[in-house]
C-alpha positions in Angstrom: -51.6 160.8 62.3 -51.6 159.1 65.6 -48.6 158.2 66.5 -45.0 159.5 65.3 -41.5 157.8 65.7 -38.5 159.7 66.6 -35.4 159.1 67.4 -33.4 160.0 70.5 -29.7 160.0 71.1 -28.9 158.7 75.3 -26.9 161.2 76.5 -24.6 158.4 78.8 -24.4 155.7 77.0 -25.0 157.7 73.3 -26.9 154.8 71.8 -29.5 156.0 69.3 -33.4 154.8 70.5 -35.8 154.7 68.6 -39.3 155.9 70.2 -43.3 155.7 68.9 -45.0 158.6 70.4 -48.8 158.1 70.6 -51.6 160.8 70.2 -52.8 161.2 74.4 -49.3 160.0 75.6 -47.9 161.0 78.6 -44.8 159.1 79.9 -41.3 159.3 80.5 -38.7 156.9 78.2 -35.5 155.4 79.4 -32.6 154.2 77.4 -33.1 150.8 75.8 -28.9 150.1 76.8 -28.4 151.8 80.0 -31.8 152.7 81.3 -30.9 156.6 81.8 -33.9 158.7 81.3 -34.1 160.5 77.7 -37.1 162.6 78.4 -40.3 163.1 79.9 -43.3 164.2 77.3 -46.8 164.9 77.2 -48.6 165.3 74.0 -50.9 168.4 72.7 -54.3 167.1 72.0 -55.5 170.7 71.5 -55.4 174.2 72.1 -57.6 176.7 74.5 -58.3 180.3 72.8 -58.8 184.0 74.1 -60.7 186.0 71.1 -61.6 189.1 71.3 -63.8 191.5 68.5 -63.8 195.0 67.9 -67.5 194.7 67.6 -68.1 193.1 70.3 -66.1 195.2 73.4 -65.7 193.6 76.7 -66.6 190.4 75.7 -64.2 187.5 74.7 -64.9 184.3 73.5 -63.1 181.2 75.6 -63.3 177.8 73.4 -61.1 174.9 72.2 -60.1 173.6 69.1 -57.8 170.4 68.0 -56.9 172.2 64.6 -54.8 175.0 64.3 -56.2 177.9 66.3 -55.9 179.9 63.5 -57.7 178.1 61.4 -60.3 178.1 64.3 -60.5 181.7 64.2 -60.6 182.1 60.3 -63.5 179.4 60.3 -65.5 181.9 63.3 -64.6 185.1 61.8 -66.6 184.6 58.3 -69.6 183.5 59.9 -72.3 186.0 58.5 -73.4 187.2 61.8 -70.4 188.0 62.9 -69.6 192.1 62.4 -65.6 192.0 62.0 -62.9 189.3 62.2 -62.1 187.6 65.8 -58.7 188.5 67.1 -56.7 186.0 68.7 -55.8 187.6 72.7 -53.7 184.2 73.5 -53.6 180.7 73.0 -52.8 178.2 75.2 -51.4 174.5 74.1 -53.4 171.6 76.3 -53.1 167.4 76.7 -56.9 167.8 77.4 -58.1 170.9 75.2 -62.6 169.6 76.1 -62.0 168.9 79.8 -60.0 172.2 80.1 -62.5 174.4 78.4 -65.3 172.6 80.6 -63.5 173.8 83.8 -62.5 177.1 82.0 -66.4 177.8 81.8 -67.2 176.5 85.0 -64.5 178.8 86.6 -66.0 182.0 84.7 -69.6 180.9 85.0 -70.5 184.4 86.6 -69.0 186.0 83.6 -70.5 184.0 80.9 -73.1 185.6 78.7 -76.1 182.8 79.0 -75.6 180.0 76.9 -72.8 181.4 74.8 -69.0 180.5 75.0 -68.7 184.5 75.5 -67.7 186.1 78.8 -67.4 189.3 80.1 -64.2 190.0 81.9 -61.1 191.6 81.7 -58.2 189.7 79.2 -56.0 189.2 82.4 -58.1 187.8 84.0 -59.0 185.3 82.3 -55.6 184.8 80.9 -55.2 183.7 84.5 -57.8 181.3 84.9 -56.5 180.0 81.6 -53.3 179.3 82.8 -54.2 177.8 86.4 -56.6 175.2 84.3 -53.6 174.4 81.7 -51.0 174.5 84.2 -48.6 176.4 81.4 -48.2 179.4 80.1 -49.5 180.8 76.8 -48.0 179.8 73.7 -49.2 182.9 72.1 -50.2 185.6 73.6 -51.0 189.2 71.3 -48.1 191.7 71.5 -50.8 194.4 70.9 -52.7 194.6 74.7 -49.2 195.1 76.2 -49.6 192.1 78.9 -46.4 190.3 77.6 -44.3 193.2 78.8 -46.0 193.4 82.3 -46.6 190.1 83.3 -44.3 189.1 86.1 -43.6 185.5 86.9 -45.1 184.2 90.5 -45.0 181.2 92.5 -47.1 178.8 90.4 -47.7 181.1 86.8 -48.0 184.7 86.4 -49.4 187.9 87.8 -51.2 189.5 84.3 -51.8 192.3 85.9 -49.5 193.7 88.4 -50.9 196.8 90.2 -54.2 196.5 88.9 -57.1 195.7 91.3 -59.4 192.7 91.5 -57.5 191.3 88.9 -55.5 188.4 91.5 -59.1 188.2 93.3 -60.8 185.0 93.1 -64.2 184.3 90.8 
């Protein structure tokens, strides 16, 4: 499907507009009667993962998908060579899911593991990194490593990991 139409009520004038939203749109809409702004949208083109593996400890895999992320994982997690299932750290919802995960690697490049999509750092910090590139928070993030109940908003995102060094520093 690349485009949708929906249909938006003007909260002045109450006249019902009818809107085509496009696959890659980003735009704000105005009444067709009075001109009063409806709403300002971007669409999601994709979605940037965090997986982790129980196998694999201290690494996490960074990568993008334009399917369902867990479908994504599923499809990773029954590969042969892969020891156990991938769990999904945090998902993050993107208008340019390629382009992001190209500056996500280039921002971790000292982390990578050579010419893999694998990196070795801690989940906050990359969570952070994440979330700077995106410019949103996650849209899922796993209730199990605790960060949801410590991260503390901050002037531009969030501080995954209050209190716990070298995690704010720069890569």
């Amino acid at each position: 499907m690349d485009s949708v139409e929906i249909l938006v009520i003007c909260h002045q004038c109450r006249n019902e507009n009818r809107i085509t939203i496009s696959k890659g749109d980003k735009t704000a809409t105005r009444c067709f009667t009075c001109k009063a702004l409806l709403l300002t949208y971007e669409t999601v083109n994709g979605y940037i993962y965090l997986l982790s593996n129980p196998k694999m400890s201290g690494l996490l895999k960074i990568g993008f998908s334009t399917r369902p992320v867990e479908e994504r994982v599923a499809e990773l997690s029954s590969a042969t060579g892969v020891p156990a299932p991938f769990e999904l750290e945090a998902y993050f919802l993107s208008t340019e899911p390629e382009v992001h995960e190209q500056q996500i690697h280039a921002k971790l490049a000292a982390h990578r593991i050579k010419g893999k999509e694998f990196f070795e750092l801690p989940i906050p910090r990359a969570l952070q990194v994440v979330e700077s590139i995106c410019q949103r928070s996650p849209a899922y993030l796993n209730p199990r490593n605790g960060l949801a109940r410590t991260a503390i908003p901050i002037k531009g995102g969030w501080d995954w990991g209050p209190g716990k060094p070298g995690i704010l520093s720069e890569t």
